[in-house]
GUPA-903697 format. One line per 8 residues: number of its first residue (from 1); their letters; for each residue x, y, z of N, C-alpha, C. Coordinates in nm, 2 decimals. Example, Ala and Ser with C-alpha at 12.3 -4.5 7.8 and 13.67 -1.06 7.14 Angstrom:
1 = AS = 1.32:-0.57:0.78:1.23:-0.45:0.78:1.32:-0.33:0.78; 1.28:-0.22:0.71:1.37:-0.11:0.71:1.29:0.00:0.79 .
This chain:
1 = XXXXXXXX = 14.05:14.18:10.75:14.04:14.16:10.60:14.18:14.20:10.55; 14.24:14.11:10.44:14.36:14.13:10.40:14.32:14.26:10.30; 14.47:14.26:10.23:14.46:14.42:10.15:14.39:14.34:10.00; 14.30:14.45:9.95:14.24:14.41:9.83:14.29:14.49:9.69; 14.34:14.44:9.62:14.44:14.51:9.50:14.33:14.48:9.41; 14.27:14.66:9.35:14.22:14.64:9.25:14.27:14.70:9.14; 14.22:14.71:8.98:14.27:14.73:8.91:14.22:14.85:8.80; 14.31:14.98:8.89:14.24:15.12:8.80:14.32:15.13:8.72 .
9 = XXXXXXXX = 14.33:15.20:8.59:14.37:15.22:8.49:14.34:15.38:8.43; 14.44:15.37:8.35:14.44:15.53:8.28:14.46:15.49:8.09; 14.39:15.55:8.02:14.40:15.46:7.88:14.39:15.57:7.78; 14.47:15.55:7.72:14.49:15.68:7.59:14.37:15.69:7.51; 14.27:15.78:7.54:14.11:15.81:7.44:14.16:15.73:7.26; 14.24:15.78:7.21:14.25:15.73:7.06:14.27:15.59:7.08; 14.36:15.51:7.17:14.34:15.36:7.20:14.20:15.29:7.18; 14.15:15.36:7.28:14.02:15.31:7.28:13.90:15.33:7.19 .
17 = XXXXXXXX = 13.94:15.47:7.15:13.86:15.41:6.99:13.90:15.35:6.86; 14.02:15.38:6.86:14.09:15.24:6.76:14.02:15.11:6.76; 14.07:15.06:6.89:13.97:14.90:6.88:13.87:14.91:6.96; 13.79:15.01:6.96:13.63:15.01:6.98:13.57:14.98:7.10; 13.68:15.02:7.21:13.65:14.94:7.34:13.56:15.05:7.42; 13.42:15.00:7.46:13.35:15.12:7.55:13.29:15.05:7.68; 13.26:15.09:7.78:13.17:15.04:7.87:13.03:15.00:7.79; 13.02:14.91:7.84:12.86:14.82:7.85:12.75:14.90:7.90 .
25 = XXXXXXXX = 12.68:14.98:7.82:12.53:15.02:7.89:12.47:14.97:8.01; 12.40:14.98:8.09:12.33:14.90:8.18:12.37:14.77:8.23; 12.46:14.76:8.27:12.55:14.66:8.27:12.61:14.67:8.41; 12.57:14.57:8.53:12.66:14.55:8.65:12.78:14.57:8.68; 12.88:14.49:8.58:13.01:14.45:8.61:13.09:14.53:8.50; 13.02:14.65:8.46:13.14:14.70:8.30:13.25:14.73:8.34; 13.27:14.73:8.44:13.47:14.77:8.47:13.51:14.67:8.44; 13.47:14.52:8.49:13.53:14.41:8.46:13.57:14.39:8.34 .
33 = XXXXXXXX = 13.45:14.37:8.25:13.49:14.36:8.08:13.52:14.47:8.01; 13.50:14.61:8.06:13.64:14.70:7.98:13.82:14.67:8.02; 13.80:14.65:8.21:13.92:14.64:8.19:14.02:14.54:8.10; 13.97:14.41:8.10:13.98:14.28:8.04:13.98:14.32:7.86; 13.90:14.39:7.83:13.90:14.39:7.67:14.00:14.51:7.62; 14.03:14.58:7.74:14.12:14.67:7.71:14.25:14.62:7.73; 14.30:14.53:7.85:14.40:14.47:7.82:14.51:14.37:7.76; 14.36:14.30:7.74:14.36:14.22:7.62:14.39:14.27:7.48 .
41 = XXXXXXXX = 14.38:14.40:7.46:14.42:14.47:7.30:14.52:14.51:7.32; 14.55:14.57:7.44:14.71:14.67:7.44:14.82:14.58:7.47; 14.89:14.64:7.31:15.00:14.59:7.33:15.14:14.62:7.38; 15.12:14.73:7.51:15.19:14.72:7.62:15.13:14.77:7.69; 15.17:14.73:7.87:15.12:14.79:7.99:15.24:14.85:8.08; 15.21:14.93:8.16:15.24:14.94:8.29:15.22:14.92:8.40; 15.32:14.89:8.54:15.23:14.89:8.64:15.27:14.97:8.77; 15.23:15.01:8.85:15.27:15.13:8.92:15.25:15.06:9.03 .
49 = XXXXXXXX = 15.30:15.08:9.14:15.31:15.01:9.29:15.26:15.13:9.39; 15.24:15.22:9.32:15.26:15.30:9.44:15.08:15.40:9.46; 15.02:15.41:9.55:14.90:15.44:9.59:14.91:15.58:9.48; 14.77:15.58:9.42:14.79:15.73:9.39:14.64:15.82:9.46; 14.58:15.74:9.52:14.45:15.75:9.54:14.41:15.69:9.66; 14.30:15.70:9.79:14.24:15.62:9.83:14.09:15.61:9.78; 14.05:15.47:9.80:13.95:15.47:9.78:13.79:15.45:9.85; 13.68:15.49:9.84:13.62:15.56:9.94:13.53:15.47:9.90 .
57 = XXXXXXXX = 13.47:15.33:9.99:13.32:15.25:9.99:13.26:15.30:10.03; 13.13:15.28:9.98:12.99:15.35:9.98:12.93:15.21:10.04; 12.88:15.22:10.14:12.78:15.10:10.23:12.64:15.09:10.08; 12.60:14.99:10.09:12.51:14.96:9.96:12.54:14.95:9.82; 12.61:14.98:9.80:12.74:14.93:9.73:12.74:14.80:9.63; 12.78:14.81:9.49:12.82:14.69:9.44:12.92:14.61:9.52; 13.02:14.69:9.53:13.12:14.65:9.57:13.13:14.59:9.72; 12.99:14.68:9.82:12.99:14.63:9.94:12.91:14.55:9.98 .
65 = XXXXXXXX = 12.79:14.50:9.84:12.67:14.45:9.90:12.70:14.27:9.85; 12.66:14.20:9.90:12.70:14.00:9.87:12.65:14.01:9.75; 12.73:13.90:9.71:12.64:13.87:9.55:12.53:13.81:9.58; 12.45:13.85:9.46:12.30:13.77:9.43:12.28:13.74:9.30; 12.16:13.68:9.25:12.18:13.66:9.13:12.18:13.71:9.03; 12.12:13.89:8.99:12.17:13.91:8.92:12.31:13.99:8.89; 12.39:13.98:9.03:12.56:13.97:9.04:12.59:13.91:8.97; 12.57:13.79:9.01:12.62:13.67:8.95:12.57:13.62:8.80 .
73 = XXXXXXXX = 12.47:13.68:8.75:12.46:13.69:8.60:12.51:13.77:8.53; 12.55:13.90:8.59:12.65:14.00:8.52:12.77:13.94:8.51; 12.85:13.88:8.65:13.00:13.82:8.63:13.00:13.75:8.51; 12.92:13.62:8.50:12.90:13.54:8.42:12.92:13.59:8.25; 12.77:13.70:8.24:12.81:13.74:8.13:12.92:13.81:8.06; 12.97:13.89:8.18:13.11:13.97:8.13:13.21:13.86:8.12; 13.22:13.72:8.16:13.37:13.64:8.11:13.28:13.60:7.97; 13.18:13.55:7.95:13.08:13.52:7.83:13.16:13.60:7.71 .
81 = XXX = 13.13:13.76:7.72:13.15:13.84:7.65:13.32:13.83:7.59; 13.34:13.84:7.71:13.54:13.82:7.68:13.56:13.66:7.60; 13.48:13.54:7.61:13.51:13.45:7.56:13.55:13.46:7.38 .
C-alpha cells in the first residue's frame, strides 16, 4: 500500500464560529465537509510536511471497513452540501 496523506488540521475556535462552521450531527463523513467548509472560508493556510502524530486504525473502522451504501450516501451528501 502506498503512503496515504490525510488531512488534519488545527483551527482557531473564533474562526470557526465567525463563519459558523461545526461538524454535522450524525453524519458518516463530517471531517470531510468540515474540513472542506473550513477551507473554503479561510483566507489563509498552512502546510506542515513534517509528521506530528502517528496514526492508530482501529480494524472495523470507517476508515478500515469497504464502502457500502450508506458510505456512499454520506460521501455524496457531504460534496451535496459543499455544492
Amino acid at each position: 500500500m502506498g503512503e496515504i496523506i490525510r488531512n488534519y488540521q488545527l483551527w482557531k475556535r473564533q474562526f470557526l464560529l465567525d463563519e459558523g462552521i461545526v461538524f454535522p450531527e450524525a453524519y458518516r463523513h463530517e471531517d470531510e465537509y468540515f474540513a472542506f467548509a473550513a477551507l473554503l472560508s479561510a483566507r489563509k493556510v498552512a502546510y506542515l510536511q513534517e509528521p506530528l502524530f502517528i496514526r492508530r486504525y482501529r480494524e472495523g473502522s470507517v476508515m478500515t471497513s469497504p464502502i457500502d451504501a450508506q458510505g456512499f450516501y454520506s460521501y455524496f451528501d457531504c460534496y451535496w452540501r459543499m455544492a
